[in-house]
N, C-alpha and C positions, 0 to 999 in steps of 0.2 A: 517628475510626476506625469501620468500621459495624459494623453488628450483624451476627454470624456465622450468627446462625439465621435472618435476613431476607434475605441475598446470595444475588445473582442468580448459579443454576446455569447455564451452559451445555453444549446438550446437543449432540449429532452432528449435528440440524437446522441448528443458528446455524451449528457448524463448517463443513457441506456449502456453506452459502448461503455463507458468508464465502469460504471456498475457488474456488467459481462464479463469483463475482464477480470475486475475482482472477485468476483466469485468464480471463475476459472480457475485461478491462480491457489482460492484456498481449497479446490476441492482437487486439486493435482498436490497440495503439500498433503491433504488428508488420505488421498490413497498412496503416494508416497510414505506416510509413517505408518500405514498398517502392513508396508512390506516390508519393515526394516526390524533387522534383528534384534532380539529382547536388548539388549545390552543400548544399541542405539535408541531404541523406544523410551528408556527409562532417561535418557539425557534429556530427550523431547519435552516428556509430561513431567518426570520426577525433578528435574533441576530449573534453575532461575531462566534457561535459557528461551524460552518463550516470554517472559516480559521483558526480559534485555531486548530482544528484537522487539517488542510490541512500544518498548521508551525508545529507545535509536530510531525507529519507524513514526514515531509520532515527533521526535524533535525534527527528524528532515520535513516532515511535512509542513510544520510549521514554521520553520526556519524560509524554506520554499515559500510560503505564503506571506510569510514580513519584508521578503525582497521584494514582493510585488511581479508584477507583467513583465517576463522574458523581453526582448529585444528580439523584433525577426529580419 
């Protein structure tokens, strides 16, 4: 368990950066799939394969989150 008076605060800085990032990230895979050939396109929107990545994405995160505070 860590020590309460030693855990790492974060502040509206980490927030913004974290935030930035992510929304980098989805608007580099959205002009990535509108350059990609019909055939790849349709794997994209037409198949399961965006909520398989969206459950594997959400159980790391949580999984991430039940271990608790990294070690540094």
């Amino acid at each position: 368990m860590p020590d309460p008076t030693t855990a790492r605060v974060y502040g509206w800085r980490e927030v913004l950066l974290v935030g930035g990032v992510i929304v980098a990230i989805v608007l580099g895979i959205s002009l990535i799939t509108t350059i990609l050939p019909d055939g790849a396109r349709w794997v994209v929107f037409q198949s399961p394969l965006a909520i398989i990545v969206i459950v594997v994405g959400t159980i790391l995160v949580l999984a991430s989150l039940l271990r608790g505070t990294r070690s540094r």
